[in-house]
C-alpha positions as CSV (number, residue, x, y, z in Angstrom):
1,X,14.9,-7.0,-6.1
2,X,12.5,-4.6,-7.6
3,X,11.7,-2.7,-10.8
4,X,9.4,0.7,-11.0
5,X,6.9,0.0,-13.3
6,X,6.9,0.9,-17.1
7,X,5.5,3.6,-18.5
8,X,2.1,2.5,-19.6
9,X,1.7,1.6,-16.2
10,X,2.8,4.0,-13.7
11,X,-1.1,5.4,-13.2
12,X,-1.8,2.0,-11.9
13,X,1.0,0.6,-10.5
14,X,3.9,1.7,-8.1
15,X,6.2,-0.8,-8.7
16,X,7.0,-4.7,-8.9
17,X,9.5,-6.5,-6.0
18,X,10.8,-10.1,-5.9
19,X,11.9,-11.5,-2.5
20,X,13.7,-14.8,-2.0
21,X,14.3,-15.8,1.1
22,X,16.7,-19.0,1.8
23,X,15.6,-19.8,5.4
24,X,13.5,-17.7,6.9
25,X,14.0,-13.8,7.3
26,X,13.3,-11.5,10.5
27,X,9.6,-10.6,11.0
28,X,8.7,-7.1,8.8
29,X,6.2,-4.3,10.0
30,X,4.6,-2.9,7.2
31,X,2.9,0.4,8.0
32,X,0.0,1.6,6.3
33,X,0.2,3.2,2.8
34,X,-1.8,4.5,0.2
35,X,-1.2,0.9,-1.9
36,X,-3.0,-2.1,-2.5
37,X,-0.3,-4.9,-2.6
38,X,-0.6,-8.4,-4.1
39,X,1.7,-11.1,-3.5
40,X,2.2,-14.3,-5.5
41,X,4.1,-16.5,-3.8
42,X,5.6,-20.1,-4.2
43,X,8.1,-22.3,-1.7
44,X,7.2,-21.7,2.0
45,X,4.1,-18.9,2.9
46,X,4.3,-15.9,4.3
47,X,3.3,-15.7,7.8
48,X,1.2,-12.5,9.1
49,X,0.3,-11.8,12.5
50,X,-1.0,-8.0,14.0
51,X,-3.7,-7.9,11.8
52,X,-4.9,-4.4,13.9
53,X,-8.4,-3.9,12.9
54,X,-9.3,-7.0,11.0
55,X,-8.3,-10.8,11.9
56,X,-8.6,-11.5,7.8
57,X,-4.9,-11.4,7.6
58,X,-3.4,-14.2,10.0
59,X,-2.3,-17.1,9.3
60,X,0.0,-18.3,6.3
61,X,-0.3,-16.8,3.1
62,X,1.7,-18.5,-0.1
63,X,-0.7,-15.6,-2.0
64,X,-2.6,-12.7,-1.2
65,X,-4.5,-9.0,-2.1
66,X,-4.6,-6.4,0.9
67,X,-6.2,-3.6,0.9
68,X,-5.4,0.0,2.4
69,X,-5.3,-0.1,5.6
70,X,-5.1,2.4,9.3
71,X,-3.0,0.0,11.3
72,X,-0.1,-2.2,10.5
73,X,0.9,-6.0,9.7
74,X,3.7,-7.5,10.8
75,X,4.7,-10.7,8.5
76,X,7.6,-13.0,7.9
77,X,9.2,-16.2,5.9
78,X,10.1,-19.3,8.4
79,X,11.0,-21.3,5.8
80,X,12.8,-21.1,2.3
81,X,9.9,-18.9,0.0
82,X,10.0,-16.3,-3.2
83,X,7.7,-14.2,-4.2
84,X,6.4,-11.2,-6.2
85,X,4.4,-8.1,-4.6
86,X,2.6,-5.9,-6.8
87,X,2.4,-2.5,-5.4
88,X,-0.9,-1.0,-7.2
89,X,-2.4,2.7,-7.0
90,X,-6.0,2.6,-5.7
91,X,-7.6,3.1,-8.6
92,X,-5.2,0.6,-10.4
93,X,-6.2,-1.8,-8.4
94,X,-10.0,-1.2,-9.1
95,X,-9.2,-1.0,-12.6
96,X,-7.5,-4.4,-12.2
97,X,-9.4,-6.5,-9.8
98,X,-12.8,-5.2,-10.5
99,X,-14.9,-4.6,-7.5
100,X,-15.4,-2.1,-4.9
101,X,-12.4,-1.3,-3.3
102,X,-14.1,-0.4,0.3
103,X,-14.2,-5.1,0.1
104,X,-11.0,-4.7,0.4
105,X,-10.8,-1.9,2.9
106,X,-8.7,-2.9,6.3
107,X,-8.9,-7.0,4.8
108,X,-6.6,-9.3,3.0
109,X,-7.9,-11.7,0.9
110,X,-6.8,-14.8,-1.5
111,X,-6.1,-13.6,-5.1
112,X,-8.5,-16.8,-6.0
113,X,-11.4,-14.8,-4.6
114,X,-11.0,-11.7,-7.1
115,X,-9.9,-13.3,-10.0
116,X,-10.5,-17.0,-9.5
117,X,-8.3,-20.0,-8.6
118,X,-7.4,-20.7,-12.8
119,X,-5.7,-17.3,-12.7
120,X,-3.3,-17.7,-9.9
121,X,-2.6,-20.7,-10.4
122,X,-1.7,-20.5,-13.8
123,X,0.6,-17.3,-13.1
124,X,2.1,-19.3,-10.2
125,X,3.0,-21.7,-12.1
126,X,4.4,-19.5,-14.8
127,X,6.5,-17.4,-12.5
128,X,8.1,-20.3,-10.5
129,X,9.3,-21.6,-13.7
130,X,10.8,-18.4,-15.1
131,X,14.4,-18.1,-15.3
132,X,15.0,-15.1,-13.6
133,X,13.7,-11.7,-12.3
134,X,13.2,-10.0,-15.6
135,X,11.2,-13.0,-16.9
136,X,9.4,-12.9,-13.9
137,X,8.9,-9.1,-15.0
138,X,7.5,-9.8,-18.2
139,X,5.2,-12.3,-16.9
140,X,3.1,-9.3,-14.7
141,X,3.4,-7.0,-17.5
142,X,1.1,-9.3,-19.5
143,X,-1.3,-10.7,-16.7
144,X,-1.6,-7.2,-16.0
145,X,-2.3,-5.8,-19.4
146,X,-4.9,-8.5,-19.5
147,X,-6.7,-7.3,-16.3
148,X,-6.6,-3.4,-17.4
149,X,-8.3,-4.8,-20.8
150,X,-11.4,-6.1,-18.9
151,X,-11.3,-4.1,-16.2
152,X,-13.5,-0.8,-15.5
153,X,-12.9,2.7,-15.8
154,X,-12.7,4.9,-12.8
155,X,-14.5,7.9,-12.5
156,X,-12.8,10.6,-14.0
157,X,-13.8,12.5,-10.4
158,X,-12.1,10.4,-8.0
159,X,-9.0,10.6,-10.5
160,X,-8.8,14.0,-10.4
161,X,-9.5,14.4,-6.4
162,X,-7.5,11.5,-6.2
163,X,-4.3,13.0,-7.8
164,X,-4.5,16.5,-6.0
165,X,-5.0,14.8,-2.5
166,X,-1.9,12.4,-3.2
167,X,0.1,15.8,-4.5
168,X,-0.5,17.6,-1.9
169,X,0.2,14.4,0.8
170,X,-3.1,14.5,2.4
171,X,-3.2,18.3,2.9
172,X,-6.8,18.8,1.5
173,X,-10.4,19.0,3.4
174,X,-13.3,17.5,1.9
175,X,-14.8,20.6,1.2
176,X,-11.7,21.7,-0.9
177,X,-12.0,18.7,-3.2
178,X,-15.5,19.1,-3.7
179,X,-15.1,22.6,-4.8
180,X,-12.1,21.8,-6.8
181,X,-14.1,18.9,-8.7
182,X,-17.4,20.6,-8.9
183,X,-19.2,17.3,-7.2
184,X,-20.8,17.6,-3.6
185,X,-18.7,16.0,-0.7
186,X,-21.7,13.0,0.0
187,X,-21.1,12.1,-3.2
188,X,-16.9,12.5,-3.3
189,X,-17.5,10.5,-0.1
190,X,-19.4,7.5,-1.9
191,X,-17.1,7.2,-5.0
192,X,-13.5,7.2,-2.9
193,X,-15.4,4.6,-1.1
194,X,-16.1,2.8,-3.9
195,X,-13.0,3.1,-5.9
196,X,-10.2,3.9,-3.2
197,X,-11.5,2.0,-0.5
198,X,-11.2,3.9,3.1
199,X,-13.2,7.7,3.4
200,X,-11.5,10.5,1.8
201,X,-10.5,11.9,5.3
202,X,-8.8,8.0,6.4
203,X,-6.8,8.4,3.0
204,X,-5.5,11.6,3.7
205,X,-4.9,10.8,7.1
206,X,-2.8,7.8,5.5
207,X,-1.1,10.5,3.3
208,X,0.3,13.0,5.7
209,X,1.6,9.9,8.3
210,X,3.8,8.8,5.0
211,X,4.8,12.7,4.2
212,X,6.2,12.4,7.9
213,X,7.8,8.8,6.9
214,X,9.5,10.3,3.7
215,X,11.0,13.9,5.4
216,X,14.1,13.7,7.1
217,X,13.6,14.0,10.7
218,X,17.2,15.8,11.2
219,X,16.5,18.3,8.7
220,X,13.8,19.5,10.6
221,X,15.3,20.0,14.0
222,X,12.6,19.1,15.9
223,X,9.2,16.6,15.5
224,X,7.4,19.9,16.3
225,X,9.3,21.5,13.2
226,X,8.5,17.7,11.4
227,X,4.6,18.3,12.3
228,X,4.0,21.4,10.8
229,X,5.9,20.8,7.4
230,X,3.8,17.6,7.2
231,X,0.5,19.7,7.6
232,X,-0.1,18.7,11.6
233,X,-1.4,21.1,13.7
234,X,1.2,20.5,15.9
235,X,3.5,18.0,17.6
236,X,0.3,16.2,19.5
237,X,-1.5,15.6,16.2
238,X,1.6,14.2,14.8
239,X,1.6,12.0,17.9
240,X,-2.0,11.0,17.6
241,X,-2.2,10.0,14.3
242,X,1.2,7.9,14.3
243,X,0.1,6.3,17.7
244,X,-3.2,5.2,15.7
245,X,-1.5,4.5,12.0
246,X,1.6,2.9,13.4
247,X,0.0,1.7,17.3
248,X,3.7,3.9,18.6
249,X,5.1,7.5,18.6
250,X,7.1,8.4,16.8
251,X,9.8,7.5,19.6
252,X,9.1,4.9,19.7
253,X,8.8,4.1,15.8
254,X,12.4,5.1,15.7
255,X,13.6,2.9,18.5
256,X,11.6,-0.3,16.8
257,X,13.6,1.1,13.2
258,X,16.8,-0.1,15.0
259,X,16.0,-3.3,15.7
260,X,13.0,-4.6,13.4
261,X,12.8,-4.3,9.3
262,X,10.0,-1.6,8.9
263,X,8.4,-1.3,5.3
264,X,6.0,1.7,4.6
265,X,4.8,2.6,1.4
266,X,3.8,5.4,-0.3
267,X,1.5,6.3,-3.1
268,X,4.1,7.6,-5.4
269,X,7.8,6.8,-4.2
270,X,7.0,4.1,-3.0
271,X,8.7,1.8,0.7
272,X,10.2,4.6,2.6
273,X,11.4,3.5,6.0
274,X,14.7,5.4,6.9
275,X,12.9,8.6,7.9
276,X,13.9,8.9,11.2
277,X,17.7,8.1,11.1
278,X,19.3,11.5,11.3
């Protein structure tokens, strides 16, 4: 279940997605994408393991915030648990949550650590009770319109170098966004750290991996055909940089498609994960 977000939203957030599960569900790979999620979660917790370059994300989680990332998580229900994900844009989740995004950068934290236990709880509480998805709905659109009240403004720099990157997947240099914003690339450098997270070069790194995600493989003929629509220099880049996004080629990311639920998400269209079927 899921439901793009409304209008007065969409610069912040993605989209909203509910998940019940009855009794467990199959263990999920979630690549990395240019989101920050937040999950708020009742019933039995989600269980994370493969936490790549940071150990923050093990364990059980019944609610959590994670960061952008450059490696992946693999998570999964064993028991009966719902939940809601928030899929936020960088800068909507500074504008929400409030503090440097580079905190967050490669982590996953507790929601009660960003905006303090009376918050979840008291959303928790609401949602669980609600009657049904659209309710549940409703209920973000307000905690979120609270947050975006309070919250503070990003630099009207990073917005701009932040929405040609993503519109051109990745395919700028830092000295092309410094010339196109007028501000020099140590100081781009500081605010994407600040306000996106990961260095300007890791985010568009993270970009161009989920261009190749999105594009049909068979329409391309060949991954060397794939690599160079997707702004790789050529079919060993391509290799490199899924083998140190995903941890496997892009083989064998299609062989592991077959067999285990992949979930990658991209800034604007959001979990794209059947890029490799032909």
């Amino acid at each position: 279940m899921e439901r793009a977000a409304p209008d007065w939203l969409r610069g912040q957030v993605v989209k909203y997605r509910g998940r019940r599960t009855p009794g467990g569900m199959p263990a999920r790979l979630t690549l990395p994408g240019a989101t920050v999620t937040m999950i708020v979660g009742w019933g039995d917790p989600l269980h994370l393991f493969g936490a790549g370059e940071s150990e923050s994300a093990g364990g059980a989680w019944y609610s959590l915030v994670g960061g952008l990332r450059t490696s992946p998580v693999l998570g999964g229900y064993r028991g009966s648990g719902q939940a809601v994900e928030v899929d936020f844009t960088p800068l909507g989740a500074y504008m929400c949550l409030g503090i440097s995004m580079h905190h967050l950068a490669n982590e996953t934290v507790h929601p009660d650590e960003l905006l303090g236990k009376r918050w979840t709880e008291r959303l928790t509480e609401r949602l669980a009770a609600a009657p049904d998805w659209e309710a549940r709905w409703a209920l973000l659109d307000d905690a979120l319109a609270s947050l975006l009240a309070d919250g503070p403004v990003p630099s009207p720099v990073v917005a701009e170098a932040w929405s040609r990157l993503s519109a051109r997947h990745g395919g700028m240099t830092l000295g092309e966004l410094a010339g196109a914003t007028g501000r020099g690339g140590r100081r781009l450098q500081v605010l994407f750290r600040e306000q996106i997270g990961l260095p300007l070069q890791s985010v568009a790194r993270i970009l161009r991996f989920q261009r190749a995600l999105t594009l049909p493989y068979g329409s391309h003929g060949s991954l060397a055909e794939l690599a160079a629509a997707c702004g790789y220099y050529d079919q060993a880049h391509l290799n490199r940089d899924f083998k140190a996004l995903a941890g496997l080629t892009p083989a064998q990311l299609c062989g592991l498609a077959n067999q285990t639920p992949l979930d990658g998400t991209a800034a604007v269209e959001g979990s794209r994960t059947s890029v490799f079927n032909r």
